[in-house]
C-alpha angles and dihedrals in degrees: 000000000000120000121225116212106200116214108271090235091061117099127204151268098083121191120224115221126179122233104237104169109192087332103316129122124229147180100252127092137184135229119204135180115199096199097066093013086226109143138165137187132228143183114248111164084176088078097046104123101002129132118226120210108166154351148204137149089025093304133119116211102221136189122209139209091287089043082259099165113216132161117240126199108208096200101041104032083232107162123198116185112206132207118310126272077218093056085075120101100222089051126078126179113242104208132182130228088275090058095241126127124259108159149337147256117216134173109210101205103074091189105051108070079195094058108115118243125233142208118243129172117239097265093046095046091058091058097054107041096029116167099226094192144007120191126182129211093224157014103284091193080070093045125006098188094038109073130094111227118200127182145189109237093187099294096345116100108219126192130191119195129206111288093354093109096204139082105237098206117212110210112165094086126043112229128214102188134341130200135193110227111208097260081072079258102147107215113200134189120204127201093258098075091265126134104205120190124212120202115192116212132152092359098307139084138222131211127209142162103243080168150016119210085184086226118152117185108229122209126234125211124218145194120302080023101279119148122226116193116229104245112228122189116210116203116193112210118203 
């Protein structure tokens, strides 16, 4: 792809704006920055039709039409593709004779290996298994291959370690919001009030409480008997 050189007296943070001109959608994008209010546009057909869900060191974590993460770097045309949706155990590739994908099985209860699993389109199955965030340890322009990736799979914390290739899913607690600090340390709130704290060494990683809020999220019920769950939003201060 094309690389943008931003002018040397710009300074970041940039903000990324799609190009919607009277409700269709384009190839072009804008990047703004609100300090200096200098902003320019570019084409990128690599975006079109990708979901963003994050960002961090001048890349956007990205999730294609089969809910693939990468990382994308805007000025440089830099693409990092992350760990598999397939790499998840609760998700199986469906193929056709010709060996291309067409769809996927799924098994909603993570926790329950008895749980059935079911087919979903493309479009259907990001919405149900949507990755709602995906965070990195470090600057991936220093070290591509030396970074640790984690991820909120609706409430499942995943985490993808350096050469490992997969996403190892922890679902024995339900997370709210995680955070990297800058020692590469990943910092994590569950919806039960805990702050839990994950140290990566030797390829592995280690949890532990390091608080207790003693917040617990209560549930609602509403009419017809349907429940609504209360948002909360969890902000993390350094």
């Amino acid at each position: 792809m094309e690389r943008f050189d931003l002018p040397s007296e710009v300074e970041t943070p940039y903000l990324l704006i799609a190009c919607n001109h009277n409700n269709v959608k384009s190839n072009r994008f804008t990047l703004y920055n609100a300090s200096n209010k200098i902003h320019f546009e570019f084409d990128a057909p690599f975006l079109h039709e990708k979901l963003f869900i994050g960002s961090q060191y001048g890349f956007v974590a990205i999730l294609d039409q089969y809910s693939e993460p990468s990382l994308f770097n805007p000025l440089t045309g830099e693409i990092i593709s992350l760990p598999s949706i397939t790499t998840i155990h609760t998700v199986r590739p469906c193929r056709s004779a010709n060996d291309n994908l067409v769809s996927y099985f799924y098994r909603v209860c993570i926790t329950n290996s008895e749980s059935p699993f079911e087919r979903y389109t493309f479009e259907h199955f990001r919405d149900i298994i949507l990755f709602e965030k995906i965070i990195i340890s470090s600057n991936p322009s220093i070290s591509s291959s030396g970074f640790v990736a984690a991820a909120l799979i609706g409430a499942n914390l995943a985490i993808a370690m350096p050469g490992k290739g997969r996403w190892n899913i922890q679902d024995n607690e339900c997370y709210m919001d995680i955070m990297f600090c800058q020692n590469g340390t990943l910092i994590c709130s569950t919806y039960e009030g805990a702050i839990h704290e994950i140290k990566f060494k030797n390829g592995d990683f280690f949890i532990k409480e390091i608080q207790h809020l003693q917040l617990r999220l209560r549930y609602i019920g509403a009419m017809k008997k349907e429940t609504y769950g209360i948002s909360y939003l969890a902000v993390f201060l350094p």
